[in-house]
C-alpha positions in Angstrom: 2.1 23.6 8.0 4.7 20.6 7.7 3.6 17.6 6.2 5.0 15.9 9.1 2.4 18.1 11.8 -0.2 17.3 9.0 0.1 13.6 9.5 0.9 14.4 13.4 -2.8 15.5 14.0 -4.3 12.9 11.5 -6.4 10.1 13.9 -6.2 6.7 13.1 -9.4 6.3 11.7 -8.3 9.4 9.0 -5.2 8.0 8.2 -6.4 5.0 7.4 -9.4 6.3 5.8 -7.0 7.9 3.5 -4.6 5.2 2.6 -7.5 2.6 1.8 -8.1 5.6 -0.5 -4.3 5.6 -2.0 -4.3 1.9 -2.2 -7.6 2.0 -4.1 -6.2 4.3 -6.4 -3.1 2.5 -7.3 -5.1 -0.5 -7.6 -7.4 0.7 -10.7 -4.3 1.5 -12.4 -4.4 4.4 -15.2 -2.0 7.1 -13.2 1.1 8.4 -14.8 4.3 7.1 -13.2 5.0 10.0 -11.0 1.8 10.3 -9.7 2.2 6.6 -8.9 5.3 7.7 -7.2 3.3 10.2 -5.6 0.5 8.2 -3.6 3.1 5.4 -3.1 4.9 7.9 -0.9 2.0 9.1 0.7 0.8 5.4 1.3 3.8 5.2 3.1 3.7 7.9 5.7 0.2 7.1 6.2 1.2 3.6 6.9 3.9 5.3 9.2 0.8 6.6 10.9 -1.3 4.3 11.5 1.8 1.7 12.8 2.7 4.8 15.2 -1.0 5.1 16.7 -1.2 1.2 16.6 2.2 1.1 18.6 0.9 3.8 21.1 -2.2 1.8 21.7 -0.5 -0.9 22.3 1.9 0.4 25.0 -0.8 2.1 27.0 -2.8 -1.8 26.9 0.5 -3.0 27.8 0.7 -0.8 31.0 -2.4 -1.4 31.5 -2.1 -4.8 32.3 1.3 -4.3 34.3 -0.7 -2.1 36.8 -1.5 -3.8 40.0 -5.4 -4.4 40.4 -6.8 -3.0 43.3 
């Protein structure tokens, strides 16, 4: 499996989950510079993620609203 069908079938609540984690980790400090690297990257596709369920989520309250009410 891909990375990219790995972060295809991560929910929201997962990817975020697991970038508070990254973020946490960078934060304390300690890691060598390619690991640093590392979660950076993957801090970024997660972000890539979560923007892409947030846009989704988004559209669908946006059509929402366009629909006539009956």
């Amino acid at each position: 499996m891909t990375e990219k069908t790995k972060n295809e079938q991560l929910s929201y609540e997962q990817a975020r989950a697991e970038l508070a984690s990254v973020v946490e980790r960078l934060e304390a400090g300690g890691t060598s510079l390619e690991e640093s690297l590392a979660l950076w990257e993957r801090g970024e596709q997660l972000a890539g993620v979560c923007q892409r369920w947030l846009d989704g989520a988004r559209a669908r309250i946006d059509a929402a609203r366009q629909r006539p009410e009956e």
